[in-house]
Structures are given as structure tokens and as C-alpha cells.
C-alpha positions as CSV (number, residue, x, y, z in Angstrom):
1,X,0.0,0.0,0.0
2,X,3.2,2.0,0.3
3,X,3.2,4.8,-2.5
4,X,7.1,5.0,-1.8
5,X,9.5,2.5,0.1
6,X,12.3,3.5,2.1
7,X,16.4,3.1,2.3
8,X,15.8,1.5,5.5
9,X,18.8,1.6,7.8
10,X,18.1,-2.2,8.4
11,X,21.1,-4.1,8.9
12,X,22.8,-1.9,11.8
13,X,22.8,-4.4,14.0
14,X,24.8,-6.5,11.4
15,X,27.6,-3.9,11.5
16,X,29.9,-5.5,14.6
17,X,30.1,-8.8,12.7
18,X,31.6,-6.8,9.9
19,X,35.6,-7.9,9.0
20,X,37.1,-4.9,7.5
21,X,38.7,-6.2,4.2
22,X,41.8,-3.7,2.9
23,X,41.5,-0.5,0.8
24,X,40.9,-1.0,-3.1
25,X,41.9,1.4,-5.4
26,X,39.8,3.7,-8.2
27,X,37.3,5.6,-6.3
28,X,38.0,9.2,-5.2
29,X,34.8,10.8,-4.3
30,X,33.0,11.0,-0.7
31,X,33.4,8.3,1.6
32,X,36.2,7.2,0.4
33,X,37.5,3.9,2.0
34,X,33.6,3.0,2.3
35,X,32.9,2.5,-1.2
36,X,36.3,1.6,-1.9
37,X,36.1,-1.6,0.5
38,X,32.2,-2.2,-0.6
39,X,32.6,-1.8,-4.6
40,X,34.7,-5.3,-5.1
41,X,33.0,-7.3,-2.9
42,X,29.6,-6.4,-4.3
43,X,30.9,-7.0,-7.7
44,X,32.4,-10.7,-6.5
45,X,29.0,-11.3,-4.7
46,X,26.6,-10.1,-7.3
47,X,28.3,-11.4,-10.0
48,X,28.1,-7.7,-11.7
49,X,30.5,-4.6,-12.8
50,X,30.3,-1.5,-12.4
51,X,30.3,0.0,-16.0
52,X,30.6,3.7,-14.2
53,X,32.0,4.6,-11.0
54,X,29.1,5.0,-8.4
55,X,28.7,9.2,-7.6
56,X,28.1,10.0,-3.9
57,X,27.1,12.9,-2.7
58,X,25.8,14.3,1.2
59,X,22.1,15.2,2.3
60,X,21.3,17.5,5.0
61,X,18.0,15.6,6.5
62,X,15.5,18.6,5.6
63,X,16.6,18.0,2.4
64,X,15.9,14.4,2.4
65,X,12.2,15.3,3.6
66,X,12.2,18.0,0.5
67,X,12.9,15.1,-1.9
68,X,10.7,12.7,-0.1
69,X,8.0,15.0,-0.9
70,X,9.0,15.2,-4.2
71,X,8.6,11.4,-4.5
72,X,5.4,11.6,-2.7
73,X,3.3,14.2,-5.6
74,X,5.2,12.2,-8.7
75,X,4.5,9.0,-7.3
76,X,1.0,9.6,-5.8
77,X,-1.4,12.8,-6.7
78,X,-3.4,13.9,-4.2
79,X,-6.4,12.3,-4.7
80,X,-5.2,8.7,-5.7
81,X,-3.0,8.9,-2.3
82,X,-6.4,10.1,-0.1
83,X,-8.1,7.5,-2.1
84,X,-6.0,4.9,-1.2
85,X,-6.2,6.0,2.6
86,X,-10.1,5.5,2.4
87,X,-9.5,2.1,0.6
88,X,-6.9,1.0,3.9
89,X,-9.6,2.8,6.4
90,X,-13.0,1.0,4.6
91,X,-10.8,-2.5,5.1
92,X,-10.2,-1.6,8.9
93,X,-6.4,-1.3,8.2
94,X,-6.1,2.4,9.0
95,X,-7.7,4.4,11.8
96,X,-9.7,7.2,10.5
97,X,-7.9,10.1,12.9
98,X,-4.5,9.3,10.6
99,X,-3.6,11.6,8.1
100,X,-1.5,9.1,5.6
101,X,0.5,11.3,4.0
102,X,2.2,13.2,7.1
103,X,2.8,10.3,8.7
104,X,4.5,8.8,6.3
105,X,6.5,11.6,5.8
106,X,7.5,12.1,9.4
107,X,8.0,7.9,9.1
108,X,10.4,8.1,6.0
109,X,12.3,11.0,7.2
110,X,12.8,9.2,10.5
111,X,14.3,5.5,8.6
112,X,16.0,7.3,6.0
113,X,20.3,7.3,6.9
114,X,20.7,7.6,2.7
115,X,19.0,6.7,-0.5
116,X,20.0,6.1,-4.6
117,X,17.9,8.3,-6.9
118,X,17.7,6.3,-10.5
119,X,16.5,10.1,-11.6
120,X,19.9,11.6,-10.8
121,X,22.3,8.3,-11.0
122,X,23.4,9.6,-7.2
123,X,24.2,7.7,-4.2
124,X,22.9,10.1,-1.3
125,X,24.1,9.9,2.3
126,X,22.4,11.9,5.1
127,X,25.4,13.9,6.6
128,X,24.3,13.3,10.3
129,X,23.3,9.6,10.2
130,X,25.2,7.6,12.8
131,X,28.3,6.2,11.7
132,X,27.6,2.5,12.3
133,X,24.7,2.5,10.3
134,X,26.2,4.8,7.3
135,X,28.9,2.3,6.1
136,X,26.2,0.1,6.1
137,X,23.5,2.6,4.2
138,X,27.0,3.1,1.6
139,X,27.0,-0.8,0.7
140,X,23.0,-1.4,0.6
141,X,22.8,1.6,-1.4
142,X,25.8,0.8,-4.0
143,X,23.9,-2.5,-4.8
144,X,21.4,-0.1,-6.1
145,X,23.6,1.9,-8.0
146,X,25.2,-1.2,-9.4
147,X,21.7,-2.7,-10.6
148,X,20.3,0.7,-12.1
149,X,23.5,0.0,-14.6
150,X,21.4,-2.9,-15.8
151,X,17.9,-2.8,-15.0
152,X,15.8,0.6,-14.8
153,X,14.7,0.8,-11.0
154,X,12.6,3.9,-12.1
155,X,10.0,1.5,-13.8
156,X,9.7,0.1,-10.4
157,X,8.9,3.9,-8.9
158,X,6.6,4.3,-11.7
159,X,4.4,1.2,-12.1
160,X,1.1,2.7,-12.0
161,X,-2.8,0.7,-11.1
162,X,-0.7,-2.4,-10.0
163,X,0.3,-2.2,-6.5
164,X,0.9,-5.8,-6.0
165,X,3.3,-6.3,-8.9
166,X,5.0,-3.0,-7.6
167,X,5.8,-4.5,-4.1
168,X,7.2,-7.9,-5.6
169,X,9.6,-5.8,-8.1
170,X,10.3,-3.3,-4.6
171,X,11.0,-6.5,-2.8
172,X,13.3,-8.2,-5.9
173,X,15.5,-5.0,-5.9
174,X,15.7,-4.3,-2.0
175,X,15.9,-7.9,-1.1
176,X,18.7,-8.1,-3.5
177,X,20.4,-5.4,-2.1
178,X,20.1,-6.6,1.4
179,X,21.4,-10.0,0.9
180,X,24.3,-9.1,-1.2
181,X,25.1,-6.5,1.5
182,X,25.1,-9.2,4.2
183,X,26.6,-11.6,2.2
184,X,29.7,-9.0,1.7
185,X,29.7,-8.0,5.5
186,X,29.4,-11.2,7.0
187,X,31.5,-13.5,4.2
188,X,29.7,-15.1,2.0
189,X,26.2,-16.4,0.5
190,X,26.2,-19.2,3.5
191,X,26.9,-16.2,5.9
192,X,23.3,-17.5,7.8
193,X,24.9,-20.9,8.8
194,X,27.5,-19.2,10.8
195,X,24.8,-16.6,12.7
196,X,23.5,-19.0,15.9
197,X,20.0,-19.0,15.0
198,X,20.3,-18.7,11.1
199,X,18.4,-17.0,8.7
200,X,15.9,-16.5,11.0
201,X,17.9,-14.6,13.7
202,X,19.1,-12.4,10.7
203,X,15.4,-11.5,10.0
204,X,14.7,-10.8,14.4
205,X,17.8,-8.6,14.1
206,X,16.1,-7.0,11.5
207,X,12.7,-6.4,13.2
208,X,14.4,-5.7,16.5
209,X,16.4,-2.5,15.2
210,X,13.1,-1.1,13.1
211,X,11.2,-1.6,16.3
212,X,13.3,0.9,18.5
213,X,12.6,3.8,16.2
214,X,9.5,5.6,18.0
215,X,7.8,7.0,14.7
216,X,7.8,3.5,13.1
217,X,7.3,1.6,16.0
218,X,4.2,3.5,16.5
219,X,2.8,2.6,12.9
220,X,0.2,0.1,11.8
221,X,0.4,-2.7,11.3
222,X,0.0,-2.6,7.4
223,X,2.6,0.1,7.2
224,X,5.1,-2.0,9.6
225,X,4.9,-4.7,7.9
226,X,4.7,-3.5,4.3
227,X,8.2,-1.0,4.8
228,X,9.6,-4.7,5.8
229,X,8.4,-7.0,3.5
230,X,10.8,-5.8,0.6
231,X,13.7,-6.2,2.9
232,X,12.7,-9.5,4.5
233,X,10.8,-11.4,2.2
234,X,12.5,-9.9,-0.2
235,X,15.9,-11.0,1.3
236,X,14.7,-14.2,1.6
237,X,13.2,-14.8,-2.2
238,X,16.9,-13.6,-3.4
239,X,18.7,-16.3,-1.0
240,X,16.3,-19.1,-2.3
241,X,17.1,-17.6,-6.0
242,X,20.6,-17.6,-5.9
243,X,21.1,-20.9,-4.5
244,X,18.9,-22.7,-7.6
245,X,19.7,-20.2,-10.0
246,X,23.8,-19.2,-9.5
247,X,25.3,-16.9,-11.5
248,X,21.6,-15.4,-12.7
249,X,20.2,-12.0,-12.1
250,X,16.7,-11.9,-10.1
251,X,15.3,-9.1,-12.0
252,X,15.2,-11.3,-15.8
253,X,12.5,-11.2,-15.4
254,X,11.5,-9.6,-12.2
255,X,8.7,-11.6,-10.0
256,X,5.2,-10.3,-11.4
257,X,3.4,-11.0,-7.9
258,X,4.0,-10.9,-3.8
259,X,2.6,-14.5,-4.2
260,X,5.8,-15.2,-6.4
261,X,7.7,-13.4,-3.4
262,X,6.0,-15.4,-0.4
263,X,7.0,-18.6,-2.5
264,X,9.5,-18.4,-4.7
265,X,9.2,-22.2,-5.7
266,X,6.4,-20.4,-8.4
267,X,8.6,-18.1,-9.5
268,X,11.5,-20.7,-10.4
269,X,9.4,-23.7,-11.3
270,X,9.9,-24.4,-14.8
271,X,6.1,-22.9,-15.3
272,X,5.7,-19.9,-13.2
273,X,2.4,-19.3,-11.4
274,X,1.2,-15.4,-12.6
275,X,-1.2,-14.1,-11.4
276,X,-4.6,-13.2,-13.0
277,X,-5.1,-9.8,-14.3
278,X,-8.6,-8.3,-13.4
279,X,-10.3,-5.7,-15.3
280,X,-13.7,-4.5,-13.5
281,X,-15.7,-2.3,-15.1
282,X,-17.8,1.1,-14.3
283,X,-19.4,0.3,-10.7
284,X,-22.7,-0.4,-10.2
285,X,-23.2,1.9,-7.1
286,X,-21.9,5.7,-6.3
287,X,-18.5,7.2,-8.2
288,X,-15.0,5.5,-8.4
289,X,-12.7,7.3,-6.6
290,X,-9.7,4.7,-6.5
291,X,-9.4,1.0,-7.7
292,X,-6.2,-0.9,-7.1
293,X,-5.4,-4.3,-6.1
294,X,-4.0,-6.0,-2.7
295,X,-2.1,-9.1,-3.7
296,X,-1.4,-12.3,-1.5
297,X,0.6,-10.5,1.2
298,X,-1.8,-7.9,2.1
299,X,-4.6,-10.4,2.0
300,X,-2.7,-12.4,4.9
301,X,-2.1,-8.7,6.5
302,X,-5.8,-8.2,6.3
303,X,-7.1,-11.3,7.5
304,X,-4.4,-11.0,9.9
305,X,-5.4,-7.7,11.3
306,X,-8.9,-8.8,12.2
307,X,-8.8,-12.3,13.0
308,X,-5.2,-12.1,15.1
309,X,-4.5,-15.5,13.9
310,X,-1.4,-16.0,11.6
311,X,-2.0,-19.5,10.6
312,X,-5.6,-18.9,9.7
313,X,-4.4,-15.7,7.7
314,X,-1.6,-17.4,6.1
315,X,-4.1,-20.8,5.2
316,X,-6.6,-18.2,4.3
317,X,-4.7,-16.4,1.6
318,X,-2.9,-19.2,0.3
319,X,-3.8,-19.7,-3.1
320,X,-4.4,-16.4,-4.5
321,X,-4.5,-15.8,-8.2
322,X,-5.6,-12.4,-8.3
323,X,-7.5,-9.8,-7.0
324,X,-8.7,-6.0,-7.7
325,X,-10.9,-3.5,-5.7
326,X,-13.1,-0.3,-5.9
327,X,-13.5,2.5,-3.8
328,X,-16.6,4.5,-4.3
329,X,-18.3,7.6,-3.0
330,X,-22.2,7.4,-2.2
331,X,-24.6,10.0,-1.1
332,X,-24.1,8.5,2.4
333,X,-20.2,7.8,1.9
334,X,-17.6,5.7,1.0
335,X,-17.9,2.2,0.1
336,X,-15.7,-1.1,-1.5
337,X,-16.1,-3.7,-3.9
338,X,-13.2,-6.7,-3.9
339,X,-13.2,-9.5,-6.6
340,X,-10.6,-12.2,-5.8
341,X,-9.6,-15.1,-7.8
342,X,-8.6,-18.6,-6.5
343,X,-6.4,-21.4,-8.1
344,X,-8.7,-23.8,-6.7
345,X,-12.4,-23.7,-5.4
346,X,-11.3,-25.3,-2.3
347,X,-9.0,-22.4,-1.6
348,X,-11.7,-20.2,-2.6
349,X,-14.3,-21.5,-0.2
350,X,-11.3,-21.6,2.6
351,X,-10.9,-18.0,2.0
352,X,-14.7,-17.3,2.1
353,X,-14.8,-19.1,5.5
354,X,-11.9,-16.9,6.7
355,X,-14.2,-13.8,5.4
356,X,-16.9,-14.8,7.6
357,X,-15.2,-15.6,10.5
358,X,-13.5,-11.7,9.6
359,X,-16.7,-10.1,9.4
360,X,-18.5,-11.7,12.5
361,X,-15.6,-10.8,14.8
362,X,-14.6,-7.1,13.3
363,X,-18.4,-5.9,13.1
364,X,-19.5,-8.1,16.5
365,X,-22.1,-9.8,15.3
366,X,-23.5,-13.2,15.4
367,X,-21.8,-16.5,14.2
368,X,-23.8,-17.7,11.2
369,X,-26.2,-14.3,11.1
370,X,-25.0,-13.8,7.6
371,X,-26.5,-17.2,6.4
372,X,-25.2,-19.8,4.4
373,X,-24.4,-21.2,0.6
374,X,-23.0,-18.9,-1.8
375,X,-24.1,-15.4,-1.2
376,X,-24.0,-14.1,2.7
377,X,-25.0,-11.0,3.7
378,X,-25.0,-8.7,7.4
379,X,-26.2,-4.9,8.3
380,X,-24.4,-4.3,11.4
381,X,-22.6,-1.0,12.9
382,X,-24.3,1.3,9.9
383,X,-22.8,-0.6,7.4
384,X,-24.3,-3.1,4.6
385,X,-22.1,-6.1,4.4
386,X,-22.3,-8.7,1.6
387,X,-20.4,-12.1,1.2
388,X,-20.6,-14.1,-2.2
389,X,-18.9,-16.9,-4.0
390,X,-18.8,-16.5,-7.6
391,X,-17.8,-18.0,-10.6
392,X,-15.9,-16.1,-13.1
393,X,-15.2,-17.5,-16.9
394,X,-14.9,-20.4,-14.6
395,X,-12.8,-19.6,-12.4
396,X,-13.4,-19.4,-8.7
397,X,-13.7,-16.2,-7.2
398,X,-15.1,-14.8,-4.0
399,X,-16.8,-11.2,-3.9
400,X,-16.8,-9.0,-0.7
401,X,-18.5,-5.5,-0.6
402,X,-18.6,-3.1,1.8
403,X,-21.1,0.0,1.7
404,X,-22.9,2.7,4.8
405,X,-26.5,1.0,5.4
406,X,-29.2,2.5,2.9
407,X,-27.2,2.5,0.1
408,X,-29.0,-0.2,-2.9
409,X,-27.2,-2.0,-5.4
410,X,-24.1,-3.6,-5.3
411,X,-20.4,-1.5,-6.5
412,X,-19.0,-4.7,-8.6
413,X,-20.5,-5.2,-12.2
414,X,-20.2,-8.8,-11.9
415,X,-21.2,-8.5,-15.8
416,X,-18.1,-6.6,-16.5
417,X,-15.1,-8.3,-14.7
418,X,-12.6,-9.5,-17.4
419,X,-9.9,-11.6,-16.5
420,X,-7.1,-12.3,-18.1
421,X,-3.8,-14.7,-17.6
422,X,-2.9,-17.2,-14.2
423,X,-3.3,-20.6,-14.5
């Protein structure tokens, strides 16, 4: 849901197991014996060359908040940013008294120790990030600078109407980034089986450090955990990557879907599993004002966020193919429409349960008051609820919508969904 993603200062924690290697030669700029060290071992661990040197340059931190803004109006206008606010707020994901865009803002400003702009081709460091973290910032950020020579990361910034494909290509590049950067720091790609713990002590380390910053560890949920999941999930996707594909590049082509992400096994099986692409129409009821899409990982986030229980999130939103919603303004306010699309009808009607048991708990009302079979439906807490399993050019899908009580019709054109691709 993140209309930008962060440099995140993750890996400071990382930075006492660091072995100093000696001074290389050919770099001259800013932070000197920093990128010197960092630019050969990146190259070794990546498997890449630098065709140009990396340029680095110094930010003061108001001017990191200037070009965060910046990011903020190209990336998002106005409206489709207070558009997708409603969208997080209508799904219970947001509370209503937060103002996205400051906070985010105030968040980014707060994480950010430096940052690669693919505009400028310029490494930038902010001049009074602490020291233990900047050598680390330096080498996270010069994998970046090293994979803009061979794969535009501004079609990442710019993907537009496809937020789950965004993330997964956000989470190729920064999951690249961080690996390679521990793999350099901590020697080697099997750098995990010398860490007691593992992998999965590298990814508490990780949480641990984000958590001690008071703006972020004030956030919800859905921002918490989607700043992460690029440098995580991500992390982890690269690390299953490069041990079945060695001597490859992540990013030919890049992972089309956070499902891809969450399991990279349909990414590298000889047939990839893509996603379906859903097309929806005019709604029925009120205006559009923002349609978008969720993918696996914020389904599981969602179902997470209501139901508190990770294994019945993670069953629930297993097997998503697809998905795509609308927000829409009515003469007694804002409403949603969400189509998803299931490999299976089984993982459909697993999800639908999962909805139900969602509903029940978040808008307190009775087990089973919704009804039974294939269409479901609740008024409860001003608010028209409807539950229906559908089929769609055959394919299994489940419908949830979401609109203030008094309001008739429904806001998906069932008549006009199109979908097109998955398997």
C-alpha cells in the first residue's frame, strides 16, 4: 500500500560482525575507503560490474524530507493517495484520525540514513546519520547503484494501477540489495549458517532494530509490515534464488506478484504461477474514486489484522490468483467492492470461511447471522455487508462488498469483470 519504500537503515545491527577487508583502489569521491572496500565485494557477490563509477554525494535531513515530498506528488497525486487512505480505512487497516501522507512523511524522514535516486544516478548519504549505520546505508545503497547500470529501478517507482506487482519488483531490488550487502559484510552467500539462529535470527535482528525507532514503532500494522516485506521477504526470495539459479540475475524477469515473493518455488518452477489480471468495469453503485489491487501479502495482512491468527491468515490467503478492488463515493459515503480469484475452489471457499469468521468478529455480530451457501450478507454497525462466492469465466472467485446501510445496489459489475492470464 506504500506509495514510496524507504532506504531503510536495516542491517545496523549487522555492522559489529563486519571484518574490515583492505582499501581497493579507483574511487575518489565521498566516503572514500567506504565504497572503496564495498565496490569489489559487491561485484564478486553479485556477479556484476560497475560500468561507471558510483557518484556520492551528502544530504542534510531537511533536504531528504524535500525530496521525499517530491517522490510523494510524482509517485501519488493527491487524490489517488487520499483514495488509497479510504480504501486502507474502509478494510479496517487504517484508523480514520490518521492523516496518511504526514505520517508517512514524518515515518520516511525518521528511517532514512541515505537513498539512490535512479533520476539523478546519485548515491545520497544523510550527513548526520550515525556512523555504524552509514557504512552500512554506503554498501546497501551501491547494490542499487550497481543494478540501475542494468535494469531501470525507475520502472519500479513508476508502475502505475498495480500495487501488488509494484511491491514484488520493490522486494526483488531491496531484497537483493540486502542480501548481497550481508553476504559482503558477514563472508559469504552461506553467511546464515554461521549466525546461531540462522536466517531466521538475521530476520529478528532486523525487526528488532526497526522496532526501537519511535515513529515506526508507532505505525500500523499494514505500514510496519509493508516498509519490511521488501527487505525480508524480499531478502529471503533472493537467498532461495541464488542458490537454484547461481550466476543469474533476479530481475530477468522480475517476480510479477507478492505470491511469487512469499513462495518463490512459483517463480523458479519451470512454469511460473502469474497471477490473474482483473479488469472490472464502471461500478454499479456511487462514483469511483480509487481501484487498485491487494495481492497475496496484504490479504494475509488483512485477514491477519482482524482475525489475530497468523495460521488462519496465512491458510486463508494461500492460493491467490488475483485480486482488484473499488472504492466509491455514495450519497451517504464511502464504500468497497473486492473481486478475488482462487487457483482452486477449495482455496476459494477456505478464503470465504476466513471472510466470515472476519466479518463476525470485526463488526460483532453473530456466528452464522449472515447465512449460508454462496451469497451471505449482514447490516451491522451502519454498514451493509455482503459475502458471495462466484464463478468467473470459470474460475473461482469470491466477492466482498462493503457499503454505509441504505445504500442499494451492489459496487462490482459482476457483468463486466474480465480476467485475463494465471493458471
Amino acid at each position: 500500500m506504500m506509495p514510496l519504500r524507504s532506504r531503510l537503515p536495516l542491517l545496523a545491527v549487522a555492522a559489529a560482525a563486519l571484518a574490515c577487508a583492505g582499501d581497493q583502489t579507483g574511487y575518489d569521491g565521498p566516503f572514500r575507503s567506504e565504497v572503496r572496500r564495498a565496490i569489489p565485494q559487491i561485484e564478486e557477490s553479485t556477479g556484476l560490474r560497475f560500468k561507471t563509477p558510483p557518484k556520492l554525494e551528502e544530504r542534510t535531513r531537511d533536504e531528504v524530507r524535500t525530496f521525499l515530498e517530491k517522490q510523494f506528488n510524482e509517485q501519488l497525486t493527491p487524490l489517488e493517495l487520499s483514495g488509497t487512505q479510504e480504501a486502507y480505512r474502509l478494510l479496517g487497516l487504517l484508523p480514520d484520525t490518521l492523516d496518511l501522507r504526514a505520517f508517512l512523511l514524518d515515518l520516511l524522514t525518521e528511517q532514512v540514513a541515505g537513498y539512490y535516486d535512479p533520476a539523478t544516478k546519485v548515491l545520497y548519504v544523510v550527513v548526520d546519520a550515525d556512523p555504524g549505520i552509514r557504512g552500512v546505508t554506503i554498501s546497501h545503497e551501491l547494490v542499487h547503484a550497481l543494478q540501475d547500470q542494468y535494469v531501470r529501478l525507475d520502472s519500479v517507482q513508476s508502475l502505475k494501477g498495480d500495487n501488488d506487482r509494484q511491491v514484488a519488483m520493490q522486494a526483488v531490488v531491496e531484497g537483493q540489495a540486502v542480501y548481497e550487502q550481508m553476504a559482503t559484510m558477514l563472508g559469504g552467500a552461506d553467511f546464515g549458517m554461521r549466525i546461531p539462529g540462522g536466517w531466521d535470527r538475521v530476520r529478528e535482528m532486523i525487526r528488532s532494530a526497526q522496532a526501537s525507532m519511535p515513529v515506526f514503532a508507532n505505525a500500523p500494522t499494514i505500514i510496519q509490515e509493508t516498509l519490511l516485506f521488501p527487505y525480508l521477504s524480499g531478502a529471503e526470495f533472493n537467498r532461495q534464488f541464488k542458490r537454484l539459479r547461481p550466476g543469474e540475475q533476479p530481475f530477468a524477469p522480475f517476480a510479477s506478484s507478492t505470491e511469487q515473493i512469499l513462495h518463490p518455488e512459483r517463480y523458479l518452477d519451470s512454469v511460473p504461477d502469474l497471477p490473474t489480471r482483473i479488469t472490472l468495469g464502471a461500478p454499479r453503485t456511487g462514483s469511483l474514486v480509487r481501484e487498485e489491487n491487494l495481492g497475496e501479502f496484504e490479504t494475509r495482512l488483512f485477514l491477519f489484522e482482524h482475525l489475530q491468527d497468523l495460521g488462519l491468515a496465512t491458510q486463508g490467503a494461500d492460493g491467490w490468483d488475483g485480486d482488484r478492488y473499488q472504492v466509491v463515493d455514495t450519497p451517504r459515503g464511502s464504500g468497497i467492492g473486492w473481486v478475488t480469484i482462487w487457483d482452486s475452489s477449495v482455496e476459494a471457499a477456505q478464503f470465504l470461511d476466513a471472510m466470515q469468521r472476519l466479518v463476525e468478529r470485526r463488526f460483532r455480530v453473530e456466528a452464522g447471522s449472515g447465512g449460508g451457501g454462496n451469497l451471505r450478507r449482514w447490516t451491522a454497525r451502519g454498514r451493509q455487508l455482503l459475502l458471495s462466492a462466484e464463478s468467473i469465466d470459470g474460475r473461482p472467485a469470491v466477492v466482498f462488498e462493503d457499503l454505509p446501510a441504505g445504500v442499494t445496489g451492489r459496487v462490482i459489475a459482476m457483468d463486466r469483470v474480465v480476467l485475463e492470464g494465471g493458471r
